[in-house]
C-alpha distance (Angstrom), angle and dihedral (degrees) to the residues before:
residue distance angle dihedral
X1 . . .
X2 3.74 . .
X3 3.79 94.8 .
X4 3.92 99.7 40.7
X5 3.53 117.8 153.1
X6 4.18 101.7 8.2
X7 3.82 127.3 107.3
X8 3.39 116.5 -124.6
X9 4.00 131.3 -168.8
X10 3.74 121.4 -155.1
X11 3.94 124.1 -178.8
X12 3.99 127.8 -147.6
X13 3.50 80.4 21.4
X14 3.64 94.8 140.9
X15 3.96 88.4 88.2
X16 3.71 155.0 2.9
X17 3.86 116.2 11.4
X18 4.06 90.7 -4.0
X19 3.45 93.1 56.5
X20 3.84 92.7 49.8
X21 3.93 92.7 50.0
X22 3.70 92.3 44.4
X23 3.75 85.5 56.8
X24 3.42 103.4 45.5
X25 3.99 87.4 53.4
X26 3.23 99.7 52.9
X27 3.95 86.2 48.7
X28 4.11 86.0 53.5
X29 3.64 86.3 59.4
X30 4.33 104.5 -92.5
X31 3.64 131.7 136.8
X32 3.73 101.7 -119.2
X33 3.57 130.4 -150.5
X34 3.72 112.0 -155.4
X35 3.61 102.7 -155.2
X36 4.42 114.9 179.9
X37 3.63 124.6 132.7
X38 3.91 92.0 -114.1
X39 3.90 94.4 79.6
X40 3.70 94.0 -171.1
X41 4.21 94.9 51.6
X42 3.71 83.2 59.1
X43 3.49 105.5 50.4
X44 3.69 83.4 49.9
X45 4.25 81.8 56.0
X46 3.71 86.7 47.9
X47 4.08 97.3 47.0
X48 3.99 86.0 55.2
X49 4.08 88.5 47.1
X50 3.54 83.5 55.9
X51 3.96 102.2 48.0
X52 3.48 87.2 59.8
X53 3.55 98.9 55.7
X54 3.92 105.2 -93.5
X55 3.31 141.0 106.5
X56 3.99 135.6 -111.2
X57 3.79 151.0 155.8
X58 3.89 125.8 -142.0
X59 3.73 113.2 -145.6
X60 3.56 124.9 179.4
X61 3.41 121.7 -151.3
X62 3.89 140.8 132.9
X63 4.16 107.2 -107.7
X64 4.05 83.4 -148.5
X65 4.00 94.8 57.6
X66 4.07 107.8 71.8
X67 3.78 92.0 -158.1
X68 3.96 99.2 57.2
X69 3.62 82.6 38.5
X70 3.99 93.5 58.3
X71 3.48 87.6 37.3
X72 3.67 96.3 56.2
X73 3.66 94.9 51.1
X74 3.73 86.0 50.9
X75 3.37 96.8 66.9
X76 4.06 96.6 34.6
X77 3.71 81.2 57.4
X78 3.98 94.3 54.0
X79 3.55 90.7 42.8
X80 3.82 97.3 54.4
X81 3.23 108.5 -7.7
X82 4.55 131.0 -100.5
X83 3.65 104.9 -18.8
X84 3.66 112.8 -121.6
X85 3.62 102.9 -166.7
X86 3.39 131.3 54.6
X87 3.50 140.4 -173.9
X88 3.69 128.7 -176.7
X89 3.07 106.3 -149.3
X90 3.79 111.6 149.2
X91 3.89 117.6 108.8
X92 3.89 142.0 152.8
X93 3.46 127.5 -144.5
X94 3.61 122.6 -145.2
X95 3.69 118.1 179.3
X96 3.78 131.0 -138.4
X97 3.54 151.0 62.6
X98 3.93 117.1 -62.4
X99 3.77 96.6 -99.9
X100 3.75 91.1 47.0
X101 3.72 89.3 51.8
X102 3.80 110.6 104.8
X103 3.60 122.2 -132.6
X104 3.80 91.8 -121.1
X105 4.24 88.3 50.2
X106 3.74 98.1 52.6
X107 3.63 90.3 43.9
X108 3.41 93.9 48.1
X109 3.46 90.9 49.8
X110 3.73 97.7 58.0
X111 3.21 90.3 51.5
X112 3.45 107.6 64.4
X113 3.76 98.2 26.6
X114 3.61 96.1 41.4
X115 3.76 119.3 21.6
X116 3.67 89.3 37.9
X117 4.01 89.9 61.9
X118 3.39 84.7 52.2
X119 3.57 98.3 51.4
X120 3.49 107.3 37.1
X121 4.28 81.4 49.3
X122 3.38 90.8 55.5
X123 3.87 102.3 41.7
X124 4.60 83.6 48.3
X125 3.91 103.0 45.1
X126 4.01 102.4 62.3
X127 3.86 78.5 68.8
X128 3.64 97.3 47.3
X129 3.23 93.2 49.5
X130 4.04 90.6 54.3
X131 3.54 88.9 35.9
X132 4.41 90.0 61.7
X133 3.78 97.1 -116.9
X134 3.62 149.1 -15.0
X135 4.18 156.7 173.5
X136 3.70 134.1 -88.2
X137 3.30 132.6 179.7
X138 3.78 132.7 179.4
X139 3.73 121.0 -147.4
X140 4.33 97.3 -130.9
X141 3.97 120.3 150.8
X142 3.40 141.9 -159.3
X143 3.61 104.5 -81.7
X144 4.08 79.2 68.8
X145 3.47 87.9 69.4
X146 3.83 107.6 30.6
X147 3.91 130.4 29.4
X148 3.96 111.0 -96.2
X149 3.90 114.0 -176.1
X150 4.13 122.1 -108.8
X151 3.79 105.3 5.7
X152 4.34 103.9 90.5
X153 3.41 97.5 155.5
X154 3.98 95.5 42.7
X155 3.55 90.0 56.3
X156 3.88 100.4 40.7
X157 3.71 92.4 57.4
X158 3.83 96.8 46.2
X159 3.80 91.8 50.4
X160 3.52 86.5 52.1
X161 4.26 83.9 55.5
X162 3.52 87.5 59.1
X163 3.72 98.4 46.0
X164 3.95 85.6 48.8
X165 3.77 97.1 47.3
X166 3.95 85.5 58.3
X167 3.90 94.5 44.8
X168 4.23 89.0 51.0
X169 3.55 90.8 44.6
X170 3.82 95.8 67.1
X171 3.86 99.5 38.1
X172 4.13 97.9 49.8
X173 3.52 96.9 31.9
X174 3.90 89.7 90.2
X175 3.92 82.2 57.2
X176 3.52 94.0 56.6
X177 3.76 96.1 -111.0
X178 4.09 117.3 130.5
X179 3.80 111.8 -150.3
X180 3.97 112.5 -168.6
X181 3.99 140.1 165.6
X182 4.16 128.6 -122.5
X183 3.60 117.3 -164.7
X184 3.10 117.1 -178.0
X185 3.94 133.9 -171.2
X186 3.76 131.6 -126.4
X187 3.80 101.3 -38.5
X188 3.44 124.3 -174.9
X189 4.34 107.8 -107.9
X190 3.21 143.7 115.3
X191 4.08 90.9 -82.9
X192 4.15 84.1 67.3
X193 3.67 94.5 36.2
X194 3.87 90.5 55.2
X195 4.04 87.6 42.5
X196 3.82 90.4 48.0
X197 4.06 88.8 53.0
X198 3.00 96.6 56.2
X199 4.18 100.8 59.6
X200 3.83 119.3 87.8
X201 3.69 94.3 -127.5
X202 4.26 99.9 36.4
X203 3.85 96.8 170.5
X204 4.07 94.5 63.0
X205 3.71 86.8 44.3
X206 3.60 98.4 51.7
X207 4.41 79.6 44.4
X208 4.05 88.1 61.2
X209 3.46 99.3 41.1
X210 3.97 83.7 61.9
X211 4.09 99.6 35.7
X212 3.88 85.7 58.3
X213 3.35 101.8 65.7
X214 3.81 108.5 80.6
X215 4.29 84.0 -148.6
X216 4.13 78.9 58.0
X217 4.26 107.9 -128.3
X218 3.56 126.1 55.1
X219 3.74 119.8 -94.9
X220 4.17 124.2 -92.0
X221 3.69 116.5 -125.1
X222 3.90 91.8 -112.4
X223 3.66 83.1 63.7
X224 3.66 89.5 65.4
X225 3.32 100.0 30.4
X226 3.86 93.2 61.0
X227 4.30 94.9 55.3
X228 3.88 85.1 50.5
X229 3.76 93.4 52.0
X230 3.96 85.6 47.6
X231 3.32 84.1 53.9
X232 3.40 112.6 47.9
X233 4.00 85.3 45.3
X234 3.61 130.3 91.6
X235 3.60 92.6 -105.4
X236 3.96 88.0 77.9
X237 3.70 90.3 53.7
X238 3.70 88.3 127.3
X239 3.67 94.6 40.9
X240 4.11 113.3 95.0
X241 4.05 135.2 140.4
X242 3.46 84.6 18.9
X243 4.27 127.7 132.2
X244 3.82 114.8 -143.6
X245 3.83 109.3 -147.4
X246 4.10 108.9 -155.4
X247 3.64 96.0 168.4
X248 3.60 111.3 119.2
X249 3.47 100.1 -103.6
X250 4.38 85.9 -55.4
X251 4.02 86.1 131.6
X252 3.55 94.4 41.9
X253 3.99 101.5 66.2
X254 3.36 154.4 68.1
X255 3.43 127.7 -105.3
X256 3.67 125.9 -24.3
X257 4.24 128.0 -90.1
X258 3.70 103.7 -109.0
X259 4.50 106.9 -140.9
């Protein structure tokens, strides 16, 4: 039970790799708030938090709206009490190169991926602060570290993660609270599935997603979700401003395997 008896908060946790970390929380002993902006998805999240034994809270709120975000944290923190863990996990992911990136896309994407890290931060770490300490983690990935073809905005907004993990890092760390990046590679969710659907020929996408990881599959979202529970554990105490790569090897190599 490495997380027994803290809160934690976890957005776009209704699905995919959220849902999976939110799980595996809850099964390390945490209070979990299950924070997406489809309410019901997460109280479904929550009811199988509570099968096995643990305890959570479904909030829905929009990570781009500051009151629903202050709001949801409100009532997390009533519930269970400040949360002290966070991931930010929520993200969109529109495809295409920069000048085929609508306006409304690549504002949409910064949005959610990037002012709603900043605003769920914000609205958590007055309580961290009071509570003596705690964990944050950003949601990044590997095409903030490396060049991946056709998804601009994506990639701007999760190097930007990375940049803000470091920047956190050094202003909290006198309060005790560790701020870190994960950024993972091609993992196999519903964020890939719905990117896969949407290419005319899906089977020699789903092929290249694979051939570019030097380990040779995409990752699982237990993969990821077990480096974030490290993470937001005491056994990182010493870990802060730091980015996690769980990619395969993606970051590591050269060029990529052409199908």
């Amino acid at each position: 039970m490495r997380l027994a008896g803290k809160v934690a908060l976890i957005t776009g946790a209704a699905r995919g790799i959220g849902r999976g970390i939110a799980l595996k929380f809850a099964q390390e002993g945490a209070k979990v708030g299950v924070l997406d902006v489809d309410e019901l998805d997460s109280q479904g999240v929550v009811n199988d938090i509570v099968i096995e034994g643990g305890e959570g809270l479904a909030l829905g709120a929009d990570v781009t709206d500051p009151a629903q975000v202050l709001e949801a944290v409100r009532w997390l923190t009533l519930k269970f009490g400040p949360p002290t863990i966070l991931v930010n996990n929520a993200a969109v992911m529109p495809s295409g190169r920069l000048h085929e990136t609508s306006v409304e896309d690549f504002d949409r994407c910064l949005a959610v991926n990037l002012r709603g890290t900043y605003l769920v931060s914000r609205a958590v770490i007055p309580g961290m602060i009071d509570a003596g300490g705690g964990s944050i983690i950003h949601m990044s990935s590997v095409t903030g570290l490396r060049g991946l073809p056709g998804l601009a905005a994506y990639s701007a907004t999760k190097g930007a993660l990375i940049a803000l993990a470091r920047a956190m890092s050094t202003d909290y760390a006198p309060h005790g609270i560790r701020v870190n990046a994960l950024a993972p590679g091609t993992i196999d969710s519903p964020m890939l599935h719905d990117f896969v659907a949407k290419q005319t020929d899906k089977a020699r996408v789903r092929r290249q997603f694979d051939a570019m990881h030097p380990i040779g599959r995409v990752g699982t979202i237990e993969e990821v979700a077990n480096v974030c529970l490290f993470l937001a554990s005491d056994e990182a105490s010493f870990v802060t401003g730091s980015t996690y790569s769980v990619d395969g090897g993606l970051s590591a190599k050269g060029e990529q395997p052409q199908d």
